[in-house]
C-alpha positions as CSV (number, residue, x, y, z in Angstrom):
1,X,102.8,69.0,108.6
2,X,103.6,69.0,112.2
3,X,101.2,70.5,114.0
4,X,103.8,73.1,115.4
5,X,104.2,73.9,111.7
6,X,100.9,74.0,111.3
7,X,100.0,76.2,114.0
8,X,103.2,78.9,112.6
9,X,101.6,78.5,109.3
10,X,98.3,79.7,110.3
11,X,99.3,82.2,112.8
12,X,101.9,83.9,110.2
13,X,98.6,84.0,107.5
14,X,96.4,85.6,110.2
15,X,99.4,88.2,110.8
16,X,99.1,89.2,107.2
17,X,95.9,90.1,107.3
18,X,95.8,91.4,110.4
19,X,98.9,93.9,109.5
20,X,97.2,94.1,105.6
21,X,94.1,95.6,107.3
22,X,95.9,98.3,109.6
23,X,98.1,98.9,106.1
24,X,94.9,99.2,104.2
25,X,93.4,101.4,106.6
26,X,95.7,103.7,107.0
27,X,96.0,104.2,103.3
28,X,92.2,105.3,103.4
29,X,93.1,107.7,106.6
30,X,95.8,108.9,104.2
31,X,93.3,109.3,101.1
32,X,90.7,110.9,103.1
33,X,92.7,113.5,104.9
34,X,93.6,114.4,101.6
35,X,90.5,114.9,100.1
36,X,89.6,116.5,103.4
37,X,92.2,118.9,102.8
38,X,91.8,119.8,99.8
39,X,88.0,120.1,99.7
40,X,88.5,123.0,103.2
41,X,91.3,124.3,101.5
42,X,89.1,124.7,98.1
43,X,86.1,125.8,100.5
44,X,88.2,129.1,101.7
45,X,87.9,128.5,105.4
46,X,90.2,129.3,107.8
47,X,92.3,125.9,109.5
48,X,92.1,124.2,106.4
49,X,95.4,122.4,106.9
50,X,94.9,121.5,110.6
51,X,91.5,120.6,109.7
52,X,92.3,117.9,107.6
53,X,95.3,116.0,108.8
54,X,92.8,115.8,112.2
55,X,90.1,114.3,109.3
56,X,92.8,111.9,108.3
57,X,94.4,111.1,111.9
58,X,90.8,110.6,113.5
59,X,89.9,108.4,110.4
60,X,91.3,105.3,112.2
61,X,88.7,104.7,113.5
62,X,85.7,105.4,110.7
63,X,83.0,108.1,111.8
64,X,84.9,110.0,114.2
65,X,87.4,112.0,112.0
66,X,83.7,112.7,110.6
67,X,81.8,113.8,113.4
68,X,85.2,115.2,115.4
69,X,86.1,117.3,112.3
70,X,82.9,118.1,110.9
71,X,81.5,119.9,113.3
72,X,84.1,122.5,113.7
73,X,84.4,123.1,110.4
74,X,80.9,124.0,109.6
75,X,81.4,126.6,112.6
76,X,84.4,128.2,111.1
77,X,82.4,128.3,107.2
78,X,80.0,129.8,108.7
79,X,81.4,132.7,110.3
80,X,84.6,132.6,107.4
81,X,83.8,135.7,104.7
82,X,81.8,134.0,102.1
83,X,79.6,131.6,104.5
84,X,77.4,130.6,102.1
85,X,80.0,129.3,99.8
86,X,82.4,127.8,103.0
87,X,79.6,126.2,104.3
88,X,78.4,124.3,101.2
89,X,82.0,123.7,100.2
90,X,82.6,121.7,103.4
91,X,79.4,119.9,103.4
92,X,80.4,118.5,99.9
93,X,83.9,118.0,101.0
94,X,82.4,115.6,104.1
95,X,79.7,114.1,101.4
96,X,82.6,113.1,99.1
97,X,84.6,111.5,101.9
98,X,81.8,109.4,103.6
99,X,79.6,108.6,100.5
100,X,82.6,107.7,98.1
101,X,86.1,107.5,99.9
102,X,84.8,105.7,103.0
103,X,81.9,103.6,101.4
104,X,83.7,102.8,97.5
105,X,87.3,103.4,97.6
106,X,88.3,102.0,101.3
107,X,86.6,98.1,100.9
108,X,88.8,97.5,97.7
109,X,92.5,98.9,99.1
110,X,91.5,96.9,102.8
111,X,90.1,93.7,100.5
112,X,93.8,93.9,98.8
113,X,95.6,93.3,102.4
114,X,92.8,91.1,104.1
115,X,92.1,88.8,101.2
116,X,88.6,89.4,101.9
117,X,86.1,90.0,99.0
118,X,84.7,93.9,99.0
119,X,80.9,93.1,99.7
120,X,82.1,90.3,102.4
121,X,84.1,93.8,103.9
122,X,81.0,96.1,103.9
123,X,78.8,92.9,105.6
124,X,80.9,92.6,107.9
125,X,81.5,95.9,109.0
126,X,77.4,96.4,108.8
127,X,77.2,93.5,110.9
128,X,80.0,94.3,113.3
129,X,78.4,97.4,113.7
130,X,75.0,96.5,114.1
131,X,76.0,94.2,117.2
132,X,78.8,95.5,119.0
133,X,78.7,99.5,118.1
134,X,81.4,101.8,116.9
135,X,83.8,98.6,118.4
136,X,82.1,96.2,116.1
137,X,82.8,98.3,112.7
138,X,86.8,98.7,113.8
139,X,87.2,94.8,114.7
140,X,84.9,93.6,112.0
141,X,87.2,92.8,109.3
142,X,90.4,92.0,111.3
143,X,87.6,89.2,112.6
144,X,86.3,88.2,109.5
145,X,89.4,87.2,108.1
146,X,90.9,85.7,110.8
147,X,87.4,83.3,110.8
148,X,87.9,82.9,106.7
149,X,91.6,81.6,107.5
150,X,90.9,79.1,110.4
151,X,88.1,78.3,108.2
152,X,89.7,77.0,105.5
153,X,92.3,75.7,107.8
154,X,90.3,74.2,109.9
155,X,87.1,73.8,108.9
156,X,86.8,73.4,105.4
157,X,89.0,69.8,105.6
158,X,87.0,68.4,107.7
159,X,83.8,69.5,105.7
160,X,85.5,68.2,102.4
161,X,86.2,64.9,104.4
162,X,82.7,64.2,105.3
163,X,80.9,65.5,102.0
164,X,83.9,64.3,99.7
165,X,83.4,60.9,99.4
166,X,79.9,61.0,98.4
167,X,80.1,63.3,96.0
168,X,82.8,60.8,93.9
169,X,80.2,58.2,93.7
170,X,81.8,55.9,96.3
171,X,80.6,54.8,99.5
């Protein structure tokens, strides 16, 4: 290959999963607004509706659709008719969504765009987090696969050239 075709090549696989990410993470906005939804909705607060497309919208980015949404509607259960019942409804509602949706069901549908493993996904986005903050968790994927494609592109030829021959047997 020339390495103008190379350089297309590698750019056009980094732009599919850069664009498979967003795609993947908007699908788990989508699936978490949802449940959002319907979890207030089921809860019997007031704002229900609102209330969750702002869960889904604010999802983007992952924790604030939690805190930004959160908040409010505990405020609302517990001033809504039935408290008791609104504000354990909407507790469980945010449990579902950050200990299943966001944890289980969002790593497999962004590994499917980023051709990135699921446990390589929640390492990085531990990692991202743990040294750059709330920036680190967003970026951490997009990163992590555009490393795994240079990587193999780049890297793992090289690696393959230097280790190869020894492994055959020849010198």
């Amino acid at each position: 290959l020339s390495h103008e075709t190379e350089v297309c090549y590698v750019l056009h696989q980094i732009d599919g999963a850069v664009s498979g990410f967003f795609r993947g993470r908007f699908i788990v906005c989508f699936v978490s607004g949802a449940v959002t939804t319907l979890g207030l909705l089921l809860s019997g607060i007031n704002y229900w509706l609102i209330l969750g497309i702002a869960a889904g919208v604010l999802n983007i980015i992952p924790f604030i659709g939690f805190v930004v949404v959160f908040v409010p509607s505990v405020l609302i259960a517990l001033v809504s008719e039935h408290a008791v019942f609104s504000t354990v409804g909407v507790v469980l509602t945010f449990a579902a969504v950050e200990g299943v949706v966001e944890p289980f069901v969002g790593p497999f549908v962004i590994a499917q765009g980023v051709r990135l493993h699921p446990v390589t996904i929640i390492a990085a986005i531990m990692a991202g987090g743990t040294l750059f903050g709330l920036l680190g968790v967003f970026l951490a994927v997009p990163v992590t696969a555009i490393i795994k494609i240079l990587s193999e592109h780049y890297l793992a030829p090289v690696v393959w050239d230097v280790l190869g021959p020894s492994r055959s047997g020849k010198s």
